[in-house]
Each structure stands twice: as C-alpha cells, then as structure tokens.
C-alpha positions as a Markdown table, in Angstrom:
| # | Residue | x | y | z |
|---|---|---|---|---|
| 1 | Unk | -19.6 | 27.3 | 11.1 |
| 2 | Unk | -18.1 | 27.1 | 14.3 |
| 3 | Unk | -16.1 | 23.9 | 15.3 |
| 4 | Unk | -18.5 | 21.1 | 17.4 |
| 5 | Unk | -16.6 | 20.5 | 20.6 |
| 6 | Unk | -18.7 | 18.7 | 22.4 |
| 7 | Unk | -21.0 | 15.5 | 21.8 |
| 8 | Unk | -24.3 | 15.6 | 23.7 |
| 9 | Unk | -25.9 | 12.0 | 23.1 |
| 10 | Unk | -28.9 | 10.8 | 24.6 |
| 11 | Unk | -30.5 | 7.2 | 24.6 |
| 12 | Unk | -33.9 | 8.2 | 23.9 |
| 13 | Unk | -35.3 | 11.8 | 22.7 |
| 14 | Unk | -37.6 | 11.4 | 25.9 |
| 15 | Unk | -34.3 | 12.2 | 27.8 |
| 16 | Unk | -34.4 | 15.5 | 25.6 |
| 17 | Unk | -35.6 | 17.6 | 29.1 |
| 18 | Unk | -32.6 | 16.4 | 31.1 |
| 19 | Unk | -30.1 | 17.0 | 28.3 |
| 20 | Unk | -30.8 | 20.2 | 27.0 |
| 21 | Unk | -29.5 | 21.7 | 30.4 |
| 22 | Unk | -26.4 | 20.3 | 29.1 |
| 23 | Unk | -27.0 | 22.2 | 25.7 |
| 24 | Unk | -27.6 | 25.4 | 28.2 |
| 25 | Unk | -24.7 | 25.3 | 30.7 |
| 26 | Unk | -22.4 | 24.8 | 26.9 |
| 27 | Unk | -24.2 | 27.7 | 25.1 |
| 28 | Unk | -23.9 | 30.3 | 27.6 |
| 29 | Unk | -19.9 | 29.9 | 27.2 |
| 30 | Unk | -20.3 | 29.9 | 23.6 |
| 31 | Unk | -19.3 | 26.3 | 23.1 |
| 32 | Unk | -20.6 | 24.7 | 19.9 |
| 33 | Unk | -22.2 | 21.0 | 20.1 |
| 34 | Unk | -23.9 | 18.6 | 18.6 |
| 35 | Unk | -27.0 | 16.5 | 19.6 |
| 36 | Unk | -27.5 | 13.2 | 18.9 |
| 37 | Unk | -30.1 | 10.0 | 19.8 |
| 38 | Unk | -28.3 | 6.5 | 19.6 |
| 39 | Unk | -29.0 | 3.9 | 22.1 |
| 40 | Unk | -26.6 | 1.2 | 23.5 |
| 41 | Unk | -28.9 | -1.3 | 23.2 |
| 42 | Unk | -31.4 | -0.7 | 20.4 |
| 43 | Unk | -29.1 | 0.4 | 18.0 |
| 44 | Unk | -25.4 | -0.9 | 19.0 |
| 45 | Unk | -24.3 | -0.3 | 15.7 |
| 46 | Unk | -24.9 | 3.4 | 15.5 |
| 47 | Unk | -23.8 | 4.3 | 18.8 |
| 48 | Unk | -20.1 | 2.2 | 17.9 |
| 49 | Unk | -20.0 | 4.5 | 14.9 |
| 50 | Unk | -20.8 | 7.5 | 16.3 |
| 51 | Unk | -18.3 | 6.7 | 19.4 |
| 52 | Unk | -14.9 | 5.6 | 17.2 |
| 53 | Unk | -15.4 | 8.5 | 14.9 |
| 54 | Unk | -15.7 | 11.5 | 17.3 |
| 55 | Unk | -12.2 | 12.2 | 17.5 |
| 56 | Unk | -12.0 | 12.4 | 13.8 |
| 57 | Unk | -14.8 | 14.9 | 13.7 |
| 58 | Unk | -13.3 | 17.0 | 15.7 |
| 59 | Unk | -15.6 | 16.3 | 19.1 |
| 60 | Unk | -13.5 | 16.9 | 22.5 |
| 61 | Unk | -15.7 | 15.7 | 24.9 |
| 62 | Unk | -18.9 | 13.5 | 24.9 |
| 63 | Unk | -21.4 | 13.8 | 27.2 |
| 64 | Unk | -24.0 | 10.9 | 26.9 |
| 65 | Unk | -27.2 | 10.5 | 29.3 |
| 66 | Unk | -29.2 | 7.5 | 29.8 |
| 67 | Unk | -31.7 | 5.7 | 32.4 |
| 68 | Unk | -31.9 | 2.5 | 33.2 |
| 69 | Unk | -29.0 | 0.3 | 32.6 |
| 70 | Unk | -27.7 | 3.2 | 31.7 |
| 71 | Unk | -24.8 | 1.5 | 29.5 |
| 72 | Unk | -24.9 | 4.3 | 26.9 |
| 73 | Unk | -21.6 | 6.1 | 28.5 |
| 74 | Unk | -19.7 | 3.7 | 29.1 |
| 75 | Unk | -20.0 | 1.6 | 25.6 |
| 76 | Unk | -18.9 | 5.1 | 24.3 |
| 77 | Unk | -16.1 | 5.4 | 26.6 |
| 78 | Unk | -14.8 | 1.6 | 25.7 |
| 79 | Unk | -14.4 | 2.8 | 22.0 |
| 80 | Unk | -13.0 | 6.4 | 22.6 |
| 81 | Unk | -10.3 | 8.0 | 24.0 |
| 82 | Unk | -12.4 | 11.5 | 24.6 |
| 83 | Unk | -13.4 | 12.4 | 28.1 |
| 84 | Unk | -16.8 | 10.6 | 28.7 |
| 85 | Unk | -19.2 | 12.7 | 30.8 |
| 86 | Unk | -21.9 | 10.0 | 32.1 |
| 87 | Unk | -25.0 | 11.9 | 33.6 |
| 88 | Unk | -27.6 | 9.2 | 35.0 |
| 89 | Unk | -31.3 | 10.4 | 33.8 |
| 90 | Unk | -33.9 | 9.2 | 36.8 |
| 91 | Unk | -36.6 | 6.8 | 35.5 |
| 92 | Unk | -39.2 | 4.6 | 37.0 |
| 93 | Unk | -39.2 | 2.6 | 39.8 |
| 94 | Unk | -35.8 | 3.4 | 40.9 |
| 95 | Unk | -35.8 | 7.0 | 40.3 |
| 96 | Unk | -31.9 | 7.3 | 38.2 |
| 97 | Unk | -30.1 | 4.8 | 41.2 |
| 98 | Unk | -30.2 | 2.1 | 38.8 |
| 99 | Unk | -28.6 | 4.7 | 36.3 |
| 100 | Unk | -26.1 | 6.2 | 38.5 |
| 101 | Unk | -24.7 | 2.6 | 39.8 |
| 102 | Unk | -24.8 | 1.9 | 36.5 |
| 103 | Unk | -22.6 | 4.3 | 35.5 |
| 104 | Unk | -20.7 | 5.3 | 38.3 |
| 105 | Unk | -19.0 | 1.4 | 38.8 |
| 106 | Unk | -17.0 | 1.2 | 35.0 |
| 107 | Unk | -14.2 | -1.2 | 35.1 |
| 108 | Unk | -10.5 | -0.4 | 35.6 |
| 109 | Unk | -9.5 | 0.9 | 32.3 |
| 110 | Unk | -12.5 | 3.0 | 31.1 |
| 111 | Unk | -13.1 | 5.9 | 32.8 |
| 112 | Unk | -16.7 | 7.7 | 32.6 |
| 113 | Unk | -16.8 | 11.2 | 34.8 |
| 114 | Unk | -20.6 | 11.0 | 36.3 |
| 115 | Unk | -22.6 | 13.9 | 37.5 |
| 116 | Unk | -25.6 | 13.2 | 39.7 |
| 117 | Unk | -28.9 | 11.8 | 38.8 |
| 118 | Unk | -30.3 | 14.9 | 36.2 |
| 119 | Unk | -27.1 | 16.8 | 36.4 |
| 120 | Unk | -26.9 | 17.4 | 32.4 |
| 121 | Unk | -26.3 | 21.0 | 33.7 |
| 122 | Unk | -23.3 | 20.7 | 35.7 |
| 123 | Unk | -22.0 | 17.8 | 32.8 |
| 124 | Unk | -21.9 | 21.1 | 30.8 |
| 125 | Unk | -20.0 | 22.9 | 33.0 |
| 126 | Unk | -17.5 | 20.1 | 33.5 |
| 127 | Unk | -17.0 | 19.8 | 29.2 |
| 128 | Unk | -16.5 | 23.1 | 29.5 |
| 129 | Unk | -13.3 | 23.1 | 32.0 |
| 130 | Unk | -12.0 | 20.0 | 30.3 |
| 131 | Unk | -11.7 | 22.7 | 27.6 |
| 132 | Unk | -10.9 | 25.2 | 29.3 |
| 133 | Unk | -7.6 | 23.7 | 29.9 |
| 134 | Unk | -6.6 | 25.0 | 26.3 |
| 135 | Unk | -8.7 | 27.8 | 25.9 |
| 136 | Unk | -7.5 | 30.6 | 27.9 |
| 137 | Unk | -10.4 | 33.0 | 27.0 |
| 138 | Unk | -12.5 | 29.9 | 27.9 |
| 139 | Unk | -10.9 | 29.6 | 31.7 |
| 140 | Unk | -11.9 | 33.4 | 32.0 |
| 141 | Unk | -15.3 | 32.9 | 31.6 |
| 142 | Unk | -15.5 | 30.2 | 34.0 |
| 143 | Unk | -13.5 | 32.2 | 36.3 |
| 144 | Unk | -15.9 | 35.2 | 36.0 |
| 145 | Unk | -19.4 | 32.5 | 36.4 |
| 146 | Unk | -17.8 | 31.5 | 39.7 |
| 147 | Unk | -17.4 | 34.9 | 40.7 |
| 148 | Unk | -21.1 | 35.8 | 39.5 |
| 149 | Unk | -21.9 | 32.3 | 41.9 |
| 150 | Unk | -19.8 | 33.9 | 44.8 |
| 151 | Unk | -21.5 | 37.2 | 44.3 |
| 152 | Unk | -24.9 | 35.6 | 44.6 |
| 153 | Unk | -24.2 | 33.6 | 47.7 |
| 154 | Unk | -23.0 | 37.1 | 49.1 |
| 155 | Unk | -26.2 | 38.6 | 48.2 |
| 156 | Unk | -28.7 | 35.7 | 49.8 |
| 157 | Unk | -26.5 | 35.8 | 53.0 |
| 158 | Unk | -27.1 | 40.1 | 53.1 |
| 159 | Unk | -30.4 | 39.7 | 52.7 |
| 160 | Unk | -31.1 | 36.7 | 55.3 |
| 161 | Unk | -29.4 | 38.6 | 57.4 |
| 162 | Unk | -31.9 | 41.6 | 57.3 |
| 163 | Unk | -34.1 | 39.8 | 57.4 |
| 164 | Unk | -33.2 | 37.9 | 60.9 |
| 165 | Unk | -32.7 | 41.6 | 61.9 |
| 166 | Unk | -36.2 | 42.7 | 60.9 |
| 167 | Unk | -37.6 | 39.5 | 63.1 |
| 168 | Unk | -35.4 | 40.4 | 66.3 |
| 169 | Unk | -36.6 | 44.1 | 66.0 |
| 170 | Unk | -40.0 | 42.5 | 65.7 |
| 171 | Unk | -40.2 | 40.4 | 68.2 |
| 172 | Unk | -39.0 | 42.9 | 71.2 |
| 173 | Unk | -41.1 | 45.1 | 69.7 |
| 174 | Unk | -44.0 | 42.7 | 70.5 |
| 175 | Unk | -42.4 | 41.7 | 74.0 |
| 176 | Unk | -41.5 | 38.0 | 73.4 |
C-alpha cells in the first residue's frame, strides 16, 4: 500500500461533490490520500483525534472543507503542526462567504492556507507543491501540468485569433 500523504476531511459527506475535486487534482500526480467525515461541531471529539494523530500516521498535509461556520480547518490546524489547506464549500443563504470569512480570518498563531469558495481542486494542487518541495519527481510533474496549462492558453489564443481573422474577411466581404 502506498503511503497516505494527504488528509482530505470534510464536515459532512454532502460536501462529498466539492471535495472529490480535491481527491482528482491529488490522483492525477499519483498522490495517495485518505478521506474522512468528522465535524467540528457535531463530533469535536473525533475531529481532535483525527487532527493530533495525523503526523503519526504518516499524513503531510490536511485538506479539510466545510460550510457555514466553517470551523472544521482551523480546529484541525490548532491541534497540528501539518499544513492546513482550508477550502470554504458554498451553502445557503450566503453562498460559501460565511465560509470563506470564516476561514480566511484565523488568529495569529494558526495558520490555515484557503482556496476560494469550491476550490477543493486547486487545494489539491497546492498539497501537492507543499510536497513537491521533497519530491523531486513530484516538482516535475507539476512542472510539466503548467506547461500542458501554458500550451493550452497558446492554443485558445491561435484559434481566437482565426477566428477574428475569419470575421474581418467576412465582414469586407459583405461591405460593412
């Protein structure tokens, strides 16, 4: 079995949509995780437990989503010395504000990285260059994604600017 790295946790299993992005961005550099429900608030007990024994089971970085209060990242990050990657799930009425403030404003002391409102995606992308930064083979890949990311931009930009060519040739065509 490969060695869990990184610690997805999620308040609720109906923030399971958000935070398998996470579980995506991780997979596709080969980085083994674990998924996990505990709740700040519900279950206090379980998410102290789960927090102050990472290190020891070999975790690197924790990623932990939550809406609402949204206090899920930082209770973790008060009981760890891991990286703490916060990502703010939107829920009603205020859409994952509420969350983000929530997470975004930690105290002097306890840091929580935050990614915007539903950014479980890019959270996996950032455990991944924490990582990166002793795992050479690890920093390649991300090196190579952003040069697939460049590559793409390259191609949308070529093909806009047919496409503006196309309209031009058009429109004298037409007289305008």
């Amino acid at each position: 079995m490969a060695d869990i790295k990184v610690g997805i946790v999620m308040g609720s299993d109906s923030d399971l949509t958000i935070m398998e992005k996470c579980a995506e961005a991780l997979e596709k550099f080969g980085i083994d995780y674990e998924m996990v429900v505990s709740s700040a608030h519900r279950h206090p007990d379980k998410t102290a437990r789960y927090a102050r024994g990472a290190a020891d089971a070999g975790l690197k970085v924790i990623v932990a989503g939550a809406g609402g209060a949204a206090h899920l990242p930082g209770v973790i990050a008060s009981m760890t010395h891991l990286p703490v990657i916060g990502v703010p799930i939107a829920i009603e009425p205020m859409q994952g504000v509420d969350s983000l403030y929530s997470i975004v404003q930690m105290p002097q002391g306890i840091p929580v990285a935050t990614v915007t409102i539903n950014g479980a995606y890019n959270a996996g992308l950032l455990a991944a260059q924490i990582l990166a930064l002793s795992d050479e083979d690890l920093n390649e890949q991300l090196n190579s994604y952003r040069q697939e990311l460049a590559a793409k931009v390259e191609e949308k930009d070529s093909r806009l600017r047919e496409k503006i060519e196309e309209r031009k040739k058009a429109s004298i065509g037409d007289g305008k």
